[in-house]
C-alpha positions in Angstrom: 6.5 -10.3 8.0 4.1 -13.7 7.8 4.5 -14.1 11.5 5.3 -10.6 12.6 2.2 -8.4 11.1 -0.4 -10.4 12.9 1.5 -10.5 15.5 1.3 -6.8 16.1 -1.9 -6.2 14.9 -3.0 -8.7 17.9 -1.1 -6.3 20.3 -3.2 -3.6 18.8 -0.8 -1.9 16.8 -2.4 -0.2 14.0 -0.5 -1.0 10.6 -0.2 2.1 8.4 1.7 0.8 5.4 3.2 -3.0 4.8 1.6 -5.9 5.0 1.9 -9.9 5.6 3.7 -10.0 2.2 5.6 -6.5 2.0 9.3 -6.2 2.9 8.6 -2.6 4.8 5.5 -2.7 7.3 5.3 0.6 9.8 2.6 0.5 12.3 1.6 3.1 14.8 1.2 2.8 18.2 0.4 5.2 20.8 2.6 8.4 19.9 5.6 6.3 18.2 5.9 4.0 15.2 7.4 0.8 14.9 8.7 0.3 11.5 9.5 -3.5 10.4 11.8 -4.6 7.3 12.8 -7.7 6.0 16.5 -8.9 6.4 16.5 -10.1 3.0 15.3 -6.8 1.4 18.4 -5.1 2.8 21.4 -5.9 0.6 23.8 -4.3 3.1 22.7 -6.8 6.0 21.4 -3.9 7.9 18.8 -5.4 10.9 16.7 -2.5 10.9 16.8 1.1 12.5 16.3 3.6 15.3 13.8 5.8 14.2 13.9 9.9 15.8 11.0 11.9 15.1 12.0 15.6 15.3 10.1 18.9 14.7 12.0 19.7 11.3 13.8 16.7 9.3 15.4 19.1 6.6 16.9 21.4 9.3 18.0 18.1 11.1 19.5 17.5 7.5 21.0 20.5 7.2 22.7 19.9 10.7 24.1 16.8 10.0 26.0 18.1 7.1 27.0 21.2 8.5 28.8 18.7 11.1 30.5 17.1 8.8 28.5 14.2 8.4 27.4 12.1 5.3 23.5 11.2 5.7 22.8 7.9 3.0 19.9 9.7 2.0 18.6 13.1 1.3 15.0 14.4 3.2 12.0 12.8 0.6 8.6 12.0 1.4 7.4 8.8 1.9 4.4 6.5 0.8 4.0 5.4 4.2 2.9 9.1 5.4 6.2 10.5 7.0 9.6 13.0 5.4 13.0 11.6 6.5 16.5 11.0 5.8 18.8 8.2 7.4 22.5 8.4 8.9 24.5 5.7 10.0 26.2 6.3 13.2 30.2 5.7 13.6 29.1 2.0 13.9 27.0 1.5 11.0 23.7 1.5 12.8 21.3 3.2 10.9 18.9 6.5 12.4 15.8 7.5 10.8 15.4 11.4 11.7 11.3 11.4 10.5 8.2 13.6 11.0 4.8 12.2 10.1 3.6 13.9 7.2 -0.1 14.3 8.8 1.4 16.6 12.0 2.4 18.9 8.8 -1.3 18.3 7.4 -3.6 18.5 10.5 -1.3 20.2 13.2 
């Protein structure tokens, strides 16, 4: 995060949460996010994440177990400004399914 955060914020990616010394930094840039995490703050080794906003993330929930799937998480509000849940696909990657909390706020 040392190296990366100034990295981005050179690029001109605008952090939202995180920091130099955090192990979750999500900055935002144009209409997507980019959301960094330590390796070492992962105890299941995971490298990071594909993040999918969507229009509803409870009704995505709701799909995915209807389907049959197991999401790791249940939808929750985060202090970074956005609901989500995550899934991990058949090979253990894991998908965000977010929606920034402000498009629920300011339209």
């Amino acid at each position: 995060m040392a190296l990366a955060v100034p990295f981005y914020e050179a690029l001109g990616f605008e952090r939202r949460y995180g920091g130099p010394d955090a192990d979750f930094t999500s900055f935002r840039t144009g209409g997507g996010f980019l959301n960094l995490q330590h390796a070492d703050a992962r105890p299941d080794g995971a490298w990071g994440r594909v993040i999918f906003c969507v229009d509803d993330v409870d009704a995505m929930h709701e799909r995915a177990l209807a389907a049959g799937l197991s999401p790791s998480t249940e939808p929750a509000d985060a202090p970074w400004g956005e609901r989500y849940f995550h899934l991990r696909d058949p090979s253990g990657h894991e998908l965000s399914f977010a929606r920034p909390l402000t498009l629920d706020r300011d339209g």
